[in-house]
C-alpha positions, 0 to 999 in steps of 0.5 A: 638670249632673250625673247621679249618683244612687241610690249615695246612702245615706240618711244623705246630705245636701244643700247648698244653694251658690252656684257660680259659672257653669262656664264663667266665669273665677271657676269654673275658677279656683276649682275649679283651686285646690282641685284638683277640680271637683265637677261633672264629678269631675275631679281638677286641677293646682292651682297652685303660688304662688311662695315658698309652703313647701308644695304648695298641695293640702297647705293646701286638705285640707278645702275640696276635700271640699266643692268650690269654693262659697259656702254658702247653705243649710249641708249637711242630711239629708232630711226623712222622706217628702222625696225628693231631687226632691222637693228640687231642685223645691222649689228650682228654684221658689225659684231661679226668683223670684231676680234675679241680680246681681253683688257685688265680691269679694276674698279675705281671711283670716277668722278662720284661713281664706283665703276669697273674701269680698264687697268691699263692704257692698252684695254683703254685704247681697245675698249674707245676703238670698239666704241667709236667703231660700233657708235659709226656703223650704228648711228645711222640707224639713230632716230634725230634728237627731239629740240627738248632732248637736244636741250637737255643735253646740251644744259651742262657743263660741256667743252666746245668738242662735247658739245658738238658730239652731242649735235652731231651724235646725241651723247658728249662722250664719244670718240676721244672723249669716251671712257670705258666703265661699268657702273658699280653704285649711284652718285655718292658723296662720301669718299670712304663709303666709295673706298669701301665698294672699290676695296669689296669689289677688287678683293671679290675679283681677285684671282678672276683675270682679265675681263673677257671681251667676247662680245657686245649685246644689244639692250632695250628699254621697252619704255620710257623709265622701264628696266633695261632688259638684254635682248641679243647677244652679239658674239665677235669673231675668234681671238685677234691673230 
């Protein structure tokens, strides 16, 4: 766990991830990719997958900013009068009342991304419930979008729906419209190179099971533009009955 602290400007956020448990297979493997992990601020030797044209940390530049995770509750600021342990015992609390659980995963690309992604409907289903549920017991806590911010986001192309998410909740992917992922590479325009990753990926993780869904944690940017560092790990409850 770690204890970083007080360097936090006040333009900080927070994020609510899931990371997988440090001393499984998913979290070495991961944090081994993107060279870096986010708890202990190791820098690491990322792989280099055969006939790939470039150096893997070449194609990884914004996913190693926020470390190996899967977003629950998307990056935010502070409410005014919320404290950050104010935050991580609200989350505790809502950690406490989760099960865990195990979903089948395989990467894939996503739109122009490599991301780990649920292989079947059921960890789908389970992985936007634990989303949906941790985004409402947190929001309150969520500091209001500035104009500029709200602005910004809304200069997309989004539906009627993710446009409203984005008002009340400041992120157009929640709820229904949310997508479990794990973030594997950047923005990629060429199919073959993201073909490459997907087929290095999956043949590296065979034989490592389901990904194991023991718990969240809570990430922090210190600054605007800094590494995303794990600052708690948030264990849920025992296995669902």
């Amino acid at each position: 766990m770690s204890e970083l602290r007080q360097d936090w400007s006040e333009a900080a956020r927070f994020a609510l991830y899931y990371a997988p448990p440090c001393e499984s297979a998913w979290w070495q493997a991961g944090c081994a990719w993107l060279g870096r992990d986010p708890e202990t601020g190791a820098s690491l030797a990322p792989p280099q997958p055969a006939g790939l044209a470039q150096p893997l940390d070449a194609l990884t530049v914004a996913p190693r900013r926020y470390g190996w995770h899967g977003t629950l509750v998307p990056p935010f600021r502070l409410a005014a009068g919320v404290t950050p342990e104010a935050l991580y015992a609200a989350a505790q609390q809502w950690a406490q009342r989760q099960a865990r659980f195990e979903a089948p995963v395989e990467a894939a690309t996503l739109g122009r991304f490599v991301a780990l992604r649920p292989a079947d409907e059921a960890g789908e289903t389970a992985l936007r419930e634990l989303a949906a549920n941790a985004l409402r017991a947190l929001g309150s806590l969520r500091a209001q979008q500035t104009p500029a911010e709200l602005a910004k986001r809304l200069d997309a192309p989004l539906t009627p729906r993710q446009r409203a998410y984005v008002e009340e909740w400041g992120y157009p992917y929640v709820f229904e419209e949310f997508r479990f992922h794990m973030t594997l590479s950047d923005s990629l325009n060429d199919a073959q190179t993201c073909a490459q990753l997907v087929d290095t990926w999956n043949t590296q993780m065979r034989g490592a099971g389901a990904l194991p869904v023991q718990g969240a944690a809570l990430f922090v940017e210190p600054q605007p533009g800094a590494p995303f560092a794990l600052w708690r790990r948030l264990p849920f409850a025992e296995a669902r009955a």
